[in-house]
PyMOL Python script that loads the backbone (N, CA, C, O; Angstrom):
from pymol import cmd

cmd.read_pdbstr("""\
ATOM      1  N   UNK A   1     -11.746  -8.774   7.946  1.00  0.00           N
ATOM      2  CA  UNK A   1     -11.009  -7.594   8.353  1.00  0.00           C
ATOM      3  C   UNK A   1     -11.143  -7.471   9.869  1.00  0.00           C
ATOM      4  O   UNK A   1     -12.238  -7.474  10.431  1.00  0.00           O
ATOM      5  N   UNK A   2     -10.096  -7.374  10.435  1.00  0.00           N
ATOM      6  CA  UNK A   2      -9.966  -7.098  11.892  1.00  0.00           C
ATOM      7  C   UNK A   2      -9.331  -5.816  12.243  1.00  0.00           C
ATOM      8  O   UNK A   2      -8.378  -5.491  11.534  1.00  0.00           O
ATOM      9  N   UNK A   3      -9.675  -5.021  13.204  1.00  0.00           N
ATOM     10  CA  UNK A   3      -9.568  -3.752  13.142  1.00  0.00           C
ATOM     11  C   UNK A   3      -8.964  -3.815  15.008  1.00  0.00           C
ATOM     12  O   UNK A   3      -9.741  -4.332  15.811  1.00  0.00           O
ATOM     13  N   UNK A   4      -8.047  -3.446  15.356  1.00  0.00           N
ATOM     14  CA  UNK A   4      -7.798  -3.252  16.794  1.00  0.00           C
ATOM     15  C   UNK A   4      -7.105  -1.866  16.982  1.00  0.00           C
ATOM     16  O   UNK A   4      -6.389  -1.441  16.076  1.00  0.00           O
ATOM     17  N   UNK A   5      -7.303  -1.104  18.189  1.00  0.00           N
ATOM     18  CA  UNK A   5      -7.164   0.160  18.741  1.00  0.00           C
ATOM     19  C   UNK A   5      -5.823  -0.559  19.705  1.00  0.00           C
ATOM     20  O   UNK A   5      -5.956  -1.388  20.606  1.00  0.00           O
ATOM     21  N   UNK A   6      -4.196   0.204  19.067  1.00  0.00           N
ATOM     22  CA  UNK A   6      -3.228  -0.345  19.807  1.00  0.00           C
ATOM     23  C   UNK A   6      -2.858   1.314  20.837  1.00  0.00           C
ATOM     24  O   UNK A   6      -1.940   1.145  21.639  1.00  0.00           O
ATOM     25  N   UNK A   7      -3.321   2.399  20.841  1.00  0.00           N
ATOM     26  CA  UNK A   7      -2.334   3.762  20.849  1.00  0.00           C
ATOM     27  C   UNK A   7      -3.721   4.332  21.299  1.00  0.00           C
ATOM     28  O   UNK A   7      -4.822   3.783  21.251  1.00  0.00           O
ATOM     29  N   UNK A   8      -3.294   5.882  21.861  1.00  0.00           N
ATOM     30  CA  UNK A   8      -4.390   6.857  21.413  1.00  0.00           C
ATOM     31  C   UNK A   8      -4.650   7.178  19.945  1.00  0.00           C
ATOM     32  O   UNK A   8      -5.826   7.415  19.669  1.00  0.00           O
ATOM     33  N   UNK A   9      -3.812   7.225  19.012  1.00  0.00           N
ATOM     34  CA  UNK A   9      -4.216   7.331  17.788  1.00  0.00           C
ATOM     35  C   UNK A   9      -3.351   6.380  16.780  1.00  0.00           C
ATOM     36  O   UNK A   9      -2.827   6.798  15.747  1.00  0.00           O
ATOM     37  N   UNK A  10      -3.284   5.001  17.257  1.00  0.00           N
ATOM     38  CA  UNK A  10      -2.420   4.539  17.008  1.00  0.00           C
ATOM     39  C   UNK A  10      -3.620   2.954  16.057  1.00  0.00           C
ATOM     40  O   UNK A  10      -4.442   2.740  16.948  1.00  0.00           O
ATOM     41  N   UNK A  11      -3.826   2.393  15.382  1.00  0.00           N
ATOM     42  CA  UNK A  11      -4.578   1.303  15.368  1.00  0.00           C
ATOM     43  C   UNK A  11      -3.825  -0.084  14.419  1.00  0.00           C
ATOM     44  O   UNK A  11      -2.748  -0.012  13.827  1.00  0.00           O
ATOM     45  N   UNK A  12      -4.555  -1.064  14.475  1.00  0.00           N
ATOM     46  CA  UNK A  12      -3.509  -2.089  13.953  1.00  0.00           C
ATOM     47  C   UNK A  12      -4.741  -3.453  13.104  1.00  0.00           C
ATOM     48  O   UNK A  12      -5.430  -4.319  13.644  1.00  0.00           O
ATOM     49  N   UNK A  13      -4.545  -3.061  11.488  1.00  0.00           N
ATOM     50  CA  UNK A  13      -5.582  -3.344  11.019  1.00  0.00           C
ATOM     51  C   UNK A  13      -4.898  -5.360  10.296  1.00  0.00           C
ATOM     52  O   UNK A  13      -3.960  -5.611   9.539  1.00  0.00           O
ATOM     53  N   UNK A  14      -5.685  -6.121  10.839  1.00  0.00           N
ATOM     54  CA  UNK A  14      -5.546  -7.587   9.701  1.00  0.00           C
ATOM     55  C   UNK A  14      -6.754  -7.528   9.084  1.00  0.00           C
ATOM     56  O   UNK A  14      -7.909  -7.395   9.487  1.00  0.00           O
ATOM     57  N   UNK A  15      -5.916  -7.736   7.343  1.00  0.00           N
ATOM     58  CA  UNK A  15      -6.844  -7.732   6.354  1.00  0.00           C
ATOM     59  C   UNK A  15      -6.117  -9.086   5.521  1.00  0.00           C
ATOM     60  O   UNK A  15      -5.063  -9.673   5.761  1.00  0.00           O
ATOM     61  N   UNK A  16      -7.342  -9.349   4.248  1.00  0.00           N
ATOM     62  CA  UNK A  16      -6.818 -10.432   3.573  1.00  0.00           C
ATOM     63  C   UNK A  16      -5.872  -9.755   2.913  1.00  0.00           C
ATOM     64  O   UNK A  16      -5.707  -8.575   3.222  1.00  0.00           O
ATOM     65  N   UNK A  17      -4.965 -10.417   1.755  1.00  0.00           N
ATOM     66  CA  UNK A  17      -4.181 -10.205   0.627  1.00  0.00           C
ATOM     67  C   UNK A  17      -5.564  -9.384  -0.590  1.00  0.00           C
ATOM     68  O   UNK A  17      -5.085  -8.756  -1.534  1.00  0.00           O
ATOM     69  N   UNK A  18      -6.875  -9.430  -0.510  1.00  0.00           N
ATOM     70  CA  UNK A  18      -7.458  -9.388  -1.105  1.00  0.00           C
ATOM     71  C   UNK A  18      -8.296  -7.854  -1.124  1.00  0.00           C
ATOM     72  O   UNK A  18      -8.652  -7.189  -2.097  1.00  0.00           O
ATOM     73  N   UNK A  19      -8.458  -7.577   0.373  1.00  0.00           N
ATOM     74  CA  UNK A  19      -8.961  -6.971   1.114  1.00  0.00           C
ATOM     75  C   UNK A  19      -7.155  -5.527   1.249  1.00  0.00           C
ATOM     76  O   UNK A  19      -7.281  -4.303   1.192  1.00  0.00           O
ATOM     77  N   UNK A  20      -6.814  -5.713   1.291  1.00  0.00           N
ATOM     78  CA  UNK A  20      -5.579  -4.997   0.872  1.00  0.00           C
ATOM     79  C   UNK A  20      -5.056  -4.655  -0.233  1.00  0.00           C
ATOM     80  O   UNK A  20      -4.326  -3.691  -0.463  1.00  0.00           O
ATOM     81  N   UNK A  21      -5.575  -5.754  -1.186  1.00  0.00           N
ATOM     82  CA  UNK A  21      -5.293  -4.880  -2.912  1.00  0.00           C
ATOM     83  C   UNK A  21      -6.354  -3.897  -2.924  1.00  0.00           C
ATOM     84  O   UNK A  21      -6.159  -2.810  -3.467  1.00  0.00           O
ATOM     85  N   UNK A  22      -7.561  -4.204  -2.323  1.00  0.00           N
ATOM     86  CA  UNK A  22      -8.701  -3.349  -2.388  1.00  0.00           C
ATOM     87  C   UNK A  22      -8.699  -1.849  -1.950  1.00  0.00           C
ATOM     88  O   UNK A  22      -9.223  -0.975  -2.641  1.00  0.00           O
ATOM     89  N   UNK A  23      -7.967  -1.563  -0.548  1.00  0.00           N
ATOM     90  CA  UNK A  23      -7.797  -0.809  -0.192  1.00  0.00           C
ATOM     91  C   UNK A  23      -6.845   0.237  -0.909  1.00  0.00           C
ATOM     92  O   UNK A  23      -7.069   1.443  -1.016  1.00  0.00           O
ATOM     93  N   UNK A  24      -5.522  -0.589  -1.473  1.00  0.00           N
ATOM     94  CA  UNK A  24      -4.447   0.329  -2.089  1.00  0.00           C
ATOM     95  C   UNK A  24      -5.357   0.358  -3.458  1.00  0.00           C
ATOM     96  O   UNK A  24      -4.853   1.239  -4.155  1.00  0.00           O
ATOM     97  N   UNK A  25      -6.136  -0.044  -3.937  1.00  0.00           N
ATOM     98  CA  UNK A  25      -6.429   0.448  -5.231  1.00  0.00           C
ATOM     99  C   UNK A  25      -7.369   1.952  -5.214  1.00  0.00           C
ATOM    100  O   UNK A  25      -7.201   2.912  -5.966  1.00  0.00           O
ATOM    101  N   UNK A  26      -8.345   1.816  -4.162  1.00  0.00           N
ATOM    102  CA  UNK A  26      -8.992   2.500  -3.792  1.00  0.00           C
ATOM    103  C   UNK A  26      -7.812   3.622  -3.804  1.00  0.00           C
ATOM    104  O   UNK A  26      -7.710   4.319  -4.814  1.00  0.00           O
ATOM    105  N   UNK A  27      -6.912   3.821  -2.711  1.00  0.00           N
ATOM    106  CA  UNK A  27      -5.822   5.000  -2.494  1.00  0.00           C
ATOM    107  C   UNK A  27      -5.553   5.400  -3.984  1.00  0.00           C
ATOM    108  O   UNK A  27      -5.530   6.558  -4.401  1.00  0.00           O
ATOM    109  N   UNK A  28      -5.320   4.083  -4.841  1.00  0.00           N
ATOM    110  CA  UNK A  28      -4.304   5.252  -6.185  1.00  0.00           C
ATOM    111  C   UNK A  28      -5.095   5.627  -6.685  1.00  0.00           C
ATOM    112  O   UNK A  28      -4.793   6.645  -7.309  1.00  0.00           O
ATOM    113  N   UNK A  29      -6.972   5.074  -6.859  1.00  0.00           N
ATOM    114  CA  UNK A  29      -7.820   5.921  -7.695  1.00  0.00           C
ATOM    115  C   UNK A  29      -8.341   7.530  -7.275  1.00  0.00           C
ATOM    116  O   UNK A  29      -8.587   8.423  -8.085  1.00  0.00           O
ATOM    117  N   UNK A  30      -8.444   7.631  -5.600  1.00  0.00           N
ATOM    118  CA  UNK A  30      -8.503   8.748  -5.238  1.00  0.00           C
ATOM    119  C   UNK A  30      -7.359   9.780  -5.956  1.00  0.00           C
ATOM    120  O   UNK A  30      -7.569  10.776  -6.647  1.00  0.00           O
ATOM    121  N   UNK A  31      -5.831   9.060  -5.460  1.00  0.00           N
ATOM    122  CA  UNK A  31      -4.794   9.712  -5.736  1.00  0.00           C
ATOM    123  C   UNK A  31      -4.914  10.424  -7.204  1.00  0.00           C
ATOM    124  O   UNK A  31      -4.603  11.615  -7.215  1.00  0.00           O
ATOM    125  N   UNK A  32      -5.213  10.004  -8.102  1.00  0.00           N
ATOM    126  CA  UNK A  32      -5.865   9.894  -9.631  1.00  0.00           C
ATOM    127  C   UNK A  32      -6.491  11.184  -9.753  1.00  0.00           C
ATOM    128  O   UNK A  32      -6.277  12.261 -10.310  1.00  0.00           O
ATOM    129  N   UNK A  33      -7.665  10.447  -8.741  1.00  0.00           N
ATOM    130  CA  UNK A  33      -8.732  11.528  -9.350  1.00  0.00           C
ATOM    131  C   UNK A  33      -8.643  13.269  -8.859  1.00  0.00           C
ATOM    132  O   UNK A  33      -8.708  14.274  -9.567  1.00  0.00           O
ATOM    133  N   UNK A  34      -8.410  13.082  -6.846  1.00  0.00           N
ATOM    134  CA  UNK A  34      -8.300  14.302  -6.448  1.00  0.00           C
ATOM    135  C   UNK A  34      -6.752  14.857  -7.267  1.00  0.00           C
ATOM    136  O   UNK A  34      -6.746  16.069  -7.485  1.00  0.00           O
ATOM    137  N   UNK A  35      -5.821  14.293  -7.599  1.00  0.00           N
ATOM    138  CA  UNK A  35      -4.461  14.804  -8.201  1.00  0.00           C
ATOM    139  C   UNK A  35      -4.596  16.052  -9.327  1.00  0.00           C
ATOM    140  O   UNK A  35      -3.874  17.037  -9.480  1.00  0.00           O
ATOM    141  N   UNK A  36      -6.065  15.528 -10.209  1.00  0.00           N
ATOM    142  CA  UNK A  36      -6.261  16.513 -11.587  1.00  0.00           C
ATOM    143  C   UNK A  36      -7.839  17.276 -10.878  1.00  0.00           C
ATOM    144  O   UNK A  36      -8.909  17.116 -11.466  1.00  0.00           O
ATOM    145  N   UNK A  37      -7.780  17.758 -10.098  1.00  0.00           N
ATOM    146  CA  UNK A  37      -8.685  18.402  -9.099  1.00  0.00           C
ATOM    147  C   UNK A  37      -8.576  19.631  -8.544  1.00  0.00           C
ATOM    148  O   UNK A  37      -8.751  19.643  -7.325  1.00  0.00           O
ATOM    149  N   UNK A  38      -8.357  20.603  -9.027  1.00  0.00           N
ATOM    150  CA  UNK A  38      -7.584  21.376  -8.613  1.00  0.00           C
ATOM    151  C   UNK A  38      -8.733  22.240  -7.230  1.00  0.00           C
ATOM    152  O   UNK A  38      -8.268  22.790  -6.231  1.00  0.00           O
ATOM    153  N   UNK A  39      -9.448  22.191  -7.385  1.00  0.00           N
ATOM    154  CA  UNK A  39     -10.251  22.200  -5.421  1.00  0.00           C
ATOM    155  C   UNK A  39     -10.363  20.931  -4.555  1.00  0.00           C
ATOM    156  O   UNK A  39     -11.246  20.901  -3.698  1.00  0.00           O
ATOM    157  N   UNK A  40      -9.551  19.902  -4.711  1.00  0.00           N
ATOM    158  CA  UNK A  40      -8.976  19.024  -4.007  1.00  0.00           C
ATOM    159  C   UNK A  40      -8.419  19.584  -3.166  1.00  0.00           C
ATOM    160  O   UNK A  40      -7.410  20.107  -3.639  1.00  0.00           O
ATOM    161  N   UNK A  41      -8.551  19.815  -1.886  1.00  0.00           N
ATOM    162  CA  UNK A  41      -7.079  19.997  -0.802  1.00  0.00           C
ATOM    163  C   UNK A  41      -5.704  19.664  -0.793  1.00  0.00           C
ATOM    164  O   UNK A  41      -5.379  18.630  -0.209  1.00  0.00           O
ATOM    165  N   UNK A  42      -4.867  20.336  -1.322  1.00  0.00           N
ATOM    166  CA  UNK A  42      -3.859  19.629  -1.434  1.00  0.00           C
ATOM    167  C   UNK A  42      -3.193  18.801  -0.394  1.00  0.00           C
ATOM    168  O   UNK A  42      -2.520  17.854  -0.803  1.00  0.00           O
ATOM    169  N   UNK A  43      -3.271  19.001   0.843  1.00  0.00           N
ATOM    170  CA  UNK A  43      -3.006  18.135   1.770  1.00  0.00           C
ATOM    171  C   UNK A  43      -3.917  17.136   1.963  1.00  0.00           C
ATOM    172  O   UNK A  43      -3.659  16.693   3.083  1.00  0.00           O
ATOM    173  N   UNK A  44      -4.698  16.622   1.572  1.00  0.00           N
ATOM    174  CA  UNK A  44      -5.300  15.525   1.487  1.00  0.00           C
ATOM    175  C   UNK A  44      -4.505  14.501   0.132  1.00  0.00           C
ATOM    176  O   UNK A  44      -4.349  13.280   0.110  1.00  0.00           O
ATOM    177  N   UNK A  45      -4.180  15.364  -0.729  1.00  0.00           N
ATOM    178  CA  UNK A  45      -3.828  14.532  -1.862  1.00  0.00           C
ATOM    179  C   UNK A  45      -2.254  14.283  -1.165  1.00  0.00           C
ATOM    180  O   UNK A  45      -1.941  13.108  -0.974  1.00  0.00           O
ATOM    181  N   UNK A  46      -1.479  15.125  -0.868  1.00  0.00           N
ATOM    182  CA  UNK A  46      -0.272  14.903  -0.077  1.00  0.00           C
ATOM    183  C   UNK A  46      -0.539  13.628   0.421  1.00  0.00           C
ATOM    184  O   UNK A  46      -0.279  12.606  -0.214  1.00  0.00           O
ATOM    185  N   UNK A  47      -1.118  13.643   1.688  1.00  0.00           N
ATOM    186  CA  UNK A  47      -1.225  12.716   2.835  1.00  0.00           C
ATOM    187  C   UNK A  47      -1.587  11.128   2.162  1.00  0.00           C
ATOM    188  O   UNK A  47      -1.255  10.025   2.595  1.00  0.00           O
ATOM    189  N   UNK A  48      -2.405  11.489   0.927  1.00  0.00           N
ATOM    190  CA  UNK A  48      -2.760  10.081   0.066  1.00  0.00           C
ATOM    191  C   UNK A  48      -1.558   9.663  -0.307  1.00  0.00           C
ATOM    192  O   UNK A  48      -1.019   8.718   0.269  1.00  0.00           O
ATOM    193  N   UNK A  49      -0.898  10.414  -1.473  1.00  0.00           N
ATOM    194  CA  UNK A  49       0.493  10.485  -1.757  1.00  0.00           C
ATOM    195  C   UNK A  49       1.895   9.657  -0.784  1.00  0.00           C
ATOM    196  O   UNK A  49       2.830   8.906  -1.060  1.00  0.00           O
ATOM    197  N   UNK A  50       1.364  10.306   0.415  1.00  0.00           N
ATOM    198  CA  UNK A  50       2.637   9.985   1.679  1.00  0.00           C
ATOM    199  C   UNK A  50       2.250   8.237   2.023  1.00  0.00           C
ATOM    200  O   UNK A  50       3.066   7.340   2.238  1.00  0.00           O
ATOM    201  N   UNK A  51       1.179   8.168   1.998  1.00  0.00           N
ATOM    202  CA  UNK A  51       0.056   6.593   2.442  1.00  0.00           C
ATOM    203  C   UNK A  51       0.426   5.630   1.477  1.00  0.00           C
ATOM    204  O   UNK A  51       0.674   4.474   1.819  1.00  0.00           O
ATOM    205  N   UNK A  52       0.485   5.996   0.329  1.00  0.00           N
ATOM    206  CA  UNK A  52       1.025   5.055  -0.846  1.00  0.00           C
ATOM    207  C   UNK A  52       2.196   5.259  -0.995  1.00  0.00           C
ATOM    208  O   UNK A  52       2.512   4.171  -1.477  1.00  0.00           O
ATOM    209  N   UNK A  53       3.180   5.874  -0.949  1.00  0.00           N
ATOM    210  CA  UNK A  53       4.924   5.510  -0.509  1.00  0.00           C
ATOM    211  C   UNK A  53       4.925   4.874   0.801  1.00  0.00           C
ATOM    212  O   UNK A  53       5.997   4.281   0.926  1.00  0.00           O
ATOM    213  N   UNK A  54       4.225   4.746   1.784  1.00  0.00           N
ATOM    214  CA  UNK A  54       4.492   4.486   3.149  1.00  0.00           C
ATOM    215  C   UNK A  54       4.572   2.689   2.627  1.00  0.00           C
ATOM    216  O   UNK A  54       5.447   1.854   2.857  1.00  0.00           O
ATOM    217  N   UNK A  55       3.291   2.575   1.869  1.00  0.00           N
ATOM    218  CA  UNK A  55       2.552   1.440   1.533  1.00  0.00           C
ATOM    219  C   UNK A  55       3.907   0.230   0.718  1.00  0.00           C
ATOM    220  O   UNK A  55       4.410  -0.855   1.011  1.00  0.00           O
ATOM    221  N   UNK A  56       3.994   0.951  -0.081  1.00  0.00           N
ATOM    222  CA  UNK A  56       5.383   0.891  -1.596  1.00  0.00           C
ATOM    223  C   UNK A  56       6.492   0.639  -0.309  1.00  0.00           C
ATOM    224  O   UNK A  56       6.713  -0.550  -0.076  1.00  0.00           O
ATOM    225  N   UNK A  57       6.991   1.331   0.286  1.00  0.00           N
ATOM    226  CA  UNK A  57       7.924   0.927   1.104  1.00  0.00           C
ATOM    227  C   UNK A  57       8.038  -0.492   1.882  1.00  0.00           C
ATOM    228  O   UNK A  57       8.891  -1.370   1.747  1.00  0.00           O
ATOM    229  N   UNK A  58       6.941  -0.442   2.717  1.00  0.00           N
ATOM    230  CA  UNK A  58       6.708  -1.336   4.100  1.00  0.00           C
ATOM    231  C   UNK A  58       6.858  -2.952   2.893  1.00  0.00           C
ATOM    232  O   UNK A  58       7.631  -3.905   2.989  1.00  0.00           O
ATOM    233  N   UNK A  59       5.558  -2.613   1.651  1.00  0.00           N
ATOM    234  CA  UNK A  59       5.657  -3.812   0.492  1.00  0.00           C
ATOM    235  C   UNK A  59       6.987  -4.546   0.329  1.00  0.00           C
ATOM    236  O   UNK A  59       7.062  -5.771   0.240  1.00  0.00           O
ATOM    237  N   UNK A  60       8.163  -3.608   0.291  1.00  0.00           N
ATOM    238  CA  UNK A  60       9.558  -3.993  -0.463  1.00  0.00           C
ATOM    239  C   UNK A  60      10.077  -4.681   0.298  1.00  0.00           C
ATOM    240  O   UNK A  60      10.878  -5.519  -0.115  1.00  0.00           O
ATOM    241  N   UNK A  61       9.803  -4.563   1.628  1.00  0.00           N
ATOM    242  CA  UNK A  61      10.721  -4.620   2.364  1.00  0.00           C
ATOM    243  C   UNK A  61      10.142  -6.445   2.946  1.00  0.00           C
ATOM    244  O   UNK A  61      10.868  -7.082   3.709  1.00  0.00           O
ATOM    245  N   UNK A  62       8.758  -7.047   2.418  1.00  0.00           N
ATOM    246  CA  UNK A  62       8.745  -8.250   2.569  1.00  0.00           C
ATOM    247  C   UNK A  62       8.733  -9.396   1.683  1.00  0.00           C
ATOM    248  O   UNK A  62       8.090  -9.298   0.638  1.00  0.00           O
ATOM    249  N   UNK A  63       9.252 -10.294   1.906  1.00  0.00           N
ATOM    250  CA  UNK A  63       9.451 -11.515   1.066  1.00  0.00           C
ATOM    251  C   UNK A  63       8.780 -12.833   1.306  1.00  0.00           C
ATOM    252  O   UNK A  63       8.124 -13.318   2.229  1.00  0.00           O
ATOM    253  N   UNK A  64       9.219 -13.257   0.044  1.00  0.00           N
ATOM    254  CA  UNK A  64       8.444 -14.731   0.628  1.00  0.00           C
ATOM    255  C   UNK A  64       9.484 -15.873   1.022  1.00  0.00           C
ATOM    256  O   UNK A  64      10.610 -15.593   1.431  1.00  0.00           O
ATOM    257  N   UNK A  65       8.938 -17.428   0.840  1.00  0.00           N
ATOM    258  CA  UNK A  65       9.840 -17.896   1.931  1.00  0.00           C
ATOM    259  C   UNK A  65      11.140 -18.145   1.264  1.00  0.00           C
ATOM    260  O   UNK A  65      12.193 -18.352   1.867  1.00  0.00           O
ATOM    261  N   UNK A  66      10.955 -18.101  -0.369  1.00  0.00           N
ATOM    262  CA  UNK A  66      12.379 -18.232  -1.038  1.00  0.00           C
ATOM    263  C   UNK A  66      12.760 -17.360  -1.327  1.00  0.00           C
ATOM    264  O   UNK A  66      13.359 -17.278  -2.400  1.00  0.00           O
ATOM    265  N   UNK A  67      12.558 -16.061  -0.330  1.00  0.00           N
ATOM    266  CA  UNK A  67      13.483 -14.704  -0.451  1.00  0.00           C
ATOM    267  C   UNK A  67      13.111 -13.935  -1.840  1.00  0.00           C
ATOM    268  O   UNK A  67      13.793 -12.938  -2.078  1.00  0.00           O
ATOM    269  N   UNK A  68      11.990 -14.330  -2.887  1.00  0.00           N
ATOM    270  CA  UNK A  68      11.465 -13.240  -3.629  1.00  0.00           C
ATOM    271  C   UNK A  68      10.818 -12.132  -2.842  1.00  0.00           C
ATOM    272  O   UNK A  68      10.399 -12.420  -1.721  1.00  0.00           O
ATOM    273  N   UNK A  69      10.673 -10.794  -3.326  1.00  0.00           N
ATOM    274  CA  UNK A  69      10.282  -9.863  -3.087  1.00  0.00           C
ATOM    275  C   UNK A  69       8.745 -10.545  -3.708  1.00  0.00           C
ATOM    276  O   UNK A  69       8.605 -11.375  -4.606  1.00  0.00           O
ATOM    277  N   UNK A  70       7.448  -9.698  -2.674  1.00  0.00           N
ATOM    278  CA  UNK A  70       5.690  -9.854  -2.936  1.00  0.00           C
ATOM    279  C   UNK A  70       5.843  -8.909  -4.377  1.00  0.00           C
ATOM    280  O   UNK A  70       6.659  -8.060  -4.734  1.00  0.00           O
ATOM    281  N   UNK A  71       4.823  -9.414  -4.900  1.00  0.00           N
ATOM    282  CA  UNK A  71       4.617  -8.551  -6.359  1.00  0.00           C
ATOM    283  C   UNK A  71       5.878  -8.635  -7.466  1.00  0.00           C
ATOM    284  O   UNK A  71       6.245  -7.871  -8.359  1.00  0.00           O
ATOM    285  N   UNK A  72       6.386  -9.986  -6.958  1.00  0.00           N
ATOM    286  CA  UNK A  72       6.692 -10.299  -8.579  1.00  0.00           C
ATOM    287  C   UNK A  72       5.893 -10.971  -8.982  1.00  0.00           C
ATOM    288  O   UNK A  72       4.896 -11.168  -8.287  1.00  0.00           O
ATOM    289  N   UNK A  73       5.993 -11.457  -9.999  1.00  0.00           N
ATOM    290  CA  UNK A  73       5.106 -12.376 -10.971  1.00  0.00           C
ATOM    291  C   UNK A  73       5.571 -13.839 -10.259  1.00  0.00           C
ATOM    292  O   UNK A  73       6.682 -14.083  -9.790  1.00  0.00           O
ATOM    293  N   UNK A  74       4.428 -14.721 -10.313  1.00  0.00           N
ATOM    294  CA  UNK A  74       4.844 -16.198  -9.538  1.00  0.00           C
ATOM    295  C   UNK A  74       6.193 -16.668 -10.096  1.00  0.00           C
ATOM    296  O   UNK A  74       7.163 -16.996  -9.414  1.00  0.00           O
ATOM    297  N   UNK A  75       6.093 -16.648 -11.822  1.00  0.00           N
ATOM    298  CA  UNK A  75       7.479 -17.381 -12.758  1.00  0.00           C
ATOM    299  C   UNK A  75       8.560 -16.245 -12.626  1.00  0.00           C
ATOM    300  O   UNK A  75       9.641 -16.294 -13.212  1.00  0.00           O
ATOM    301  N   UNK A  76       8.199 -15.299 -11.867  1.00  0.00           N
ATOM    302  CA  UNK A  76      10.041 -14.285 -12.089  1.00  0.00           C
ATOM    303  C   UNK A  76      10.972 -15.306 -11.303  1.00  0.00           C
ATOM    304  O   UNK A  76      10.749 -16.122 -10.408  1.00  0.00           O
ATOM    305  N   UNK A  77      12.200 -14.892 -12.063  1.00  0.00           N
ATOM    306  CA  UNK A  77      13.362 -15.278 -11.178  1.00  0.00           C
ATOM    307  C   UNK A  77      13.704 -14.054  -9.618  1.00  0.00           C
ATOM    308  O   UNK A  77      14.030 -14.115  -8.433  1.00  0.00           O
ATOM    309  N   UNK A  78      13.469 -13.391 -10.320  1.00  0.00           N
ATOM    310  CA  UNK A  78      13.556 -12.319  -9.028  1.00  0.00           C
ATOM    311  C   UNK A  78      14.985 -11.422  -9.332  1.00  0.00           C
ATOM    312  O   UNK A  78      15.615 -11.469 -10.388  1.00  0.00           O
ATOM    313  N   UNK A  79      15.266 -10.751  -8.361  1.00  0.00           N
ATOM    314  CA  UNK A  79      16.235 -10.262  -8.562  1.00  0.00           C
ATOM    315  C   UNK A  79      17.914 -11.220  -8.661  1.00  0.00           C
ATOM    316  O   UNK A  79      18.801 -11.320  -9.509  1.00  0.00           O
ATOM    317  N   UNK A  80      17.679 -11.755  -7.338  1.00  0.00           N
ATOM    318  CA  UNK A  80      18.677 -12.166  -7.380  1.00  0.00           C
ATOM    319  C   UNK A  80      19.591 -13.118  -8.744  1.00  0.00           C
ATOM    320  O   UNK A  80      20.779 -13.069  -9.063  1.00  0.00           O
ATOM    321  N   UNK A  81      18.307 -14.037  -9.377  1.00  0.00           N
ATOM    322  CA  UNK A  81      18.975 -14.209  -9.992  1.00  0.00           C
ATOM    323  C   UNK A  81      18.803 -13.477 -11.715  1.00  0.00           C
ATOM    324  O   UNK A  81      18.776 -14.187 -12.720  1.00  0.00           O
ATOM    325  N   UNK A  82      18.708 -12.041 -11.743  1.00  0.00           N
ATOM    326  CA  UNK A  82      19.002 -11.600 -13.249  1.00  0.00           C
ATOM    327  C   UNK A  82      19.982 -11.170 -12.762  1.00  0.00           C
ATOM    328  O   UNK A  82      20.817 -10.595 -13.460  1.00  0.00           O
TER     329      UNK A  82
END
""", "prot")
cmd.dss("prot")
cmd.show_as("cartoon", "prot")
cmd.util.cbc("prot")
cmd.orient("prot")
């Protein structure tokens, strides 16, 4: 994990593929747990919430080199071709 300070509050993290499932799993179990919490802050659960769509988004939007979308299954055809 490499961690660099790009901004005043700005930072720019390289992690493995491994080290990044880790992290988003971590997010949806919080999300989970503070969600049925009801003295949870709700803006904390928000901001978790907003972190994992941010996450879900930025995901979709990369491919691999034969133009599948990450997080299909290795044997999908993918979209394009169903």
């Amino acid at each position: 994990m490499k961690l660099e300070r790009t901004g005043h509050d700005a930072f720019a993290l390289r992690v493995s593929a491994v080290e990044l499932s880790s992290l988003i799993a971590a997010v949806r179990l919080a999300v989970d747990v503070l969600g049925g919490d009801e003295q949870a802050p709700p803006e904390a659960v928000a901001r978790l919430r907003a972190l994992l769509g941010d996450y879900e988004r930025a995901a979709a939007r990369l491919r691999r080199p034969d133009g599948r979308p990450w997080g299909l299954p290795e044997d999908s055809p993918g979209p394009a071709s169903a």
